[in-house]
N, C-alpha and C positions, 0 to 999 in steps of 0.2 A: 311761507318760508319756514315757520317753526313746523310746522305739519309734515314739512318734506325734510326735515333735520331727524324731527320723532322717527321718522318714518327709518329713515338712512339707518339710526342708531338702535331701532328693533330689529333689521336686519341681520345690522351687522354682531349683535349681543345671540341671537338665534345662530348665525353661521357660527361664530367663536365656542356656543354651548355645544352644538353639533359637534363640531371639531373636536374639542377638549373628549369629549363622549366617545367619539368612531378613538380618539389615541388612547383612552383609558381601555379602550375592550379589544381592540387590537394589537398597542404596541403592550402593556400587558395582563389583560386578564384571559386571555385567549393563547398568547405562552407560554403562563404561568399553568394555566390548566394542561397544556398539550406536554408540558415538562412532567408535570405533577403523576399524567396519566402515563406517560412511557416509563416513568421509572417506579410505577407500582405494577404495570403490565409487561414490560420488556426492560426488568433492572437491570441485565447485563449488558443489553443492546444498548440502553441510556447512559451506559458508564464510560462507554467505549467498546464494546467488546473487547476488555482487555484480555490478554493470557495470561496464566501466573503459574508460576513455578517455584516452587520452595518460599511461599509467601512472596516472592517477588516480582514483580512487573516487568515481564520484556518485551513488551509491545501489546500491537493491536490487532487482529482478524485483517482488519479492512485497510492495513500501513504497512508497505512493503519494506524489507528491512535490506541489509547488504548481506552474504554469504562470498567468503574467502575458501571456507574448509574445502579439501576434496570431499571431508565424508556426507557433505552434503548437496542438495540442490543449489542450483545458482540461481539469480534472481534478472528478471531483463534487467540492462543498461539501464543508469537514473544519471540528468546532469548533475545530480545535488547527492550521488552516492547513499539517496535513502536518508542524510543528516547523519550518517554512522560517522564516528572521528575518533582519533584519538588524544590522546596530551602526553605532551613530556614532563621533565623537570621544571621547564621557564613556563609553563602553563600556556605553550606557544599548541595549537590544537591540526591536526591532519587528519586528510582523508585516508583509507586504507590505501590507496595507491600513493599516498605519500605526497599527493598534492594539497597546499595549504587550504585549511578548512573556511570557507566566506560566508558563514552563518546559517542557522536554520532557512530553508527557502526551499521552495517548490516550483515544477516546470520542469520546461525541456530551453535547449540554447537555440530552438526555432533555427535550426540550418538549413539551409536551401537545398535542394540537392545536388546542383552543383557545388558548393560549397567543400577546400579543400577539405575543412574541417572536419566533415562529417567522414567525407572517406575516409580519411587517416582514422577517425574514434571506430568507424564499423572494421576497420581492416585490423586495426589493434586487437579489439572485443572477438573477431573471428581469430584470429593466432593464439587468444588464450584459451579458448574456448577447445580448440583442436589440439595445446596441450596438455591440455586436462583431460580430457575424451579421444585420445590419439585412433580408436577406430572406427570413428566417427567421420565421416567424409563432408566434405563443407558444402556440397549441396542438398543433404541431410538435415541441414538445421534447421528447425522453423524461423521464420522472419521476428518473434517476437523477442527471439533472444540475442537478437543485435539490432534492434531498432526499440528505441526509449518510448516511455508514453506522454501523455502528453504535463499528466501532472507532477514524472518521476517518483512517484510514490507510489505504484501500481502493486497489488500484493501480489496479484497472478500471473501465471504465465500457462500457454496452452497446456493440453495433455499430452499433445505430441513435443511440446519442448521439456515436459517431464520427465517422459517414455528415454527420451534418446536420452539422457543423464544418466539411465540405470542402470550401466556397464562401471560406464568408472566411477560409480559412487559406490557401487555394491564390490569394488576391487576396493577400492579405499577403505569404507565403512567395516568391512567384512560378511555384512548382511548380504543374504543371496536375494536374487532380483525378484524373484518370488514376492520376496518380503516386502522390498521397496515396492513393486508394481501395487502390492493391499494396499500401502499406505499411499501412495498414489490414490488408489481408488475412491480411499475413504476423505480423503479431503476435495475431492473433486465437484462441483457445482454443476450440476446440467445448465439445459438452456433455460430462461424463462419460460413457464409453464410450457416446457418441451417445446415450443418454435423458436423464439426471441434468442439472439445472440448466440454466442459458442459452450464447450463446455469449459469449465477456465478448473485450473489446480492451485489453491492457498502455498505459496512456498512457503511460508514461517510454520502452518499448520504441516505440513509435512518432514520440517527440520526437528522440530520440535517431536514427534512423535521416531523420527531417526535417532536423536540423542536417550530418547525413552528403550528407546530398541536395543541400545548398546549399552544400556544402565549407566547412564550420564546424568538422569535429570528423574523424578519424578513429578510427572507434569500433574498436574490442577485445573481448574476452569471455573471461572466463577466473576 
């Protein structure tokens, strides 16, 4: 009986040192190291890739934001509007559309496609879209700019829901399309090692280099 107790309690003192061991070098000397290295080898990447502009923070490469202006690109549909809001005097906070703001969150509102909802938000998102861009025809528009992703925070959007913005942003903006198509180009992402996936276009990377264009901002990066 004592033999098979010893025995029980060398096991069990063996599994518990193993354990304690596999959590000390996974949960963290093995994140500690992986943090350590990204942010001596890719310090911006490990920051966030944030933007910065006049010393200050207005987002992230890889976090889609909200755009109202004409003189810029629009961003796809998000349920959670990107988290952009504003406040009034009572500190009471809204969306740019003027719906009340229900906290930082991420997603889409999963509507079915039967679901009235969604027609009504794609049929809205198409009317403003057409008048913003009045010669623009609504079988012209890519699908990405009236259907949401799925985390709402999406930074990109195709090249061809770019392209077709470049009339009336360059009427707005006063930049000629020329201009906007460069800056198009230069924020543009191929595919994964040319097969994998589409080519996608950074909106914030390209509003951001529009406001540089019109001497609004002098951008930074870092």
């Amino acid at each position: 009986m004592r033999d098979t107790v010893r025995d029980f309690l060398r096991s069990a003192r063996q599994s518990v040192s193993v354990a304690l061991v596999l959590m000390l070098i996974c949960g963290f000397a093995y994140p500690c190291l992986l943090t350590g290295l990204s942010g001596v080898l890719f310090p911006w990447q490990a920051n966030g890739s944030l933007l910065t502009v006049n010393g200050q923070t207005l987002g992230s490469e890889h976090v889609g934001q909200e755009f109202v202006s004409d003189c810029y690109l629009w961003s796809r549909p998000s349920a959670y509007h990107y988290n952009v809001y504003t406040e009034d005097e009572n500190g009471s906070r809204f969306y740019l559309d003027g719906s009340e703001f229900t906290g930082l969150a991420s997603g889409s509102e999963n509507y079915a496609p039967t679901n009235p909802a969604l027609t009504e938000r794609v049929e809205q998102d198409l009317a403003d879209f057409l008048e913003k861009n009045p010669t623009v025809k609504a079988e012209d528009i890519p699908t990405d700019l009236l259907t949401a992703s799925g985390s709402g925070l999406d930074p990109h959007i195709t090249v061809q829901g770019a392209r077709v913005q470049v009339g009336a942003v360059a009427k707005a903006s006063g930049l000629t399309e020329e201009a906007l198509n460069d800056i198009i180009d230069r924020n543009t992402t191929g595919k994964l090692l040319g097969i994998f996936g589409e080519e996608t276009v950074n909106v914030l990377g390209c509003n951001l280099d529009i406001a540089e264009a019109l001497g609004m901002i002098t951008r930074e990066q870092g």
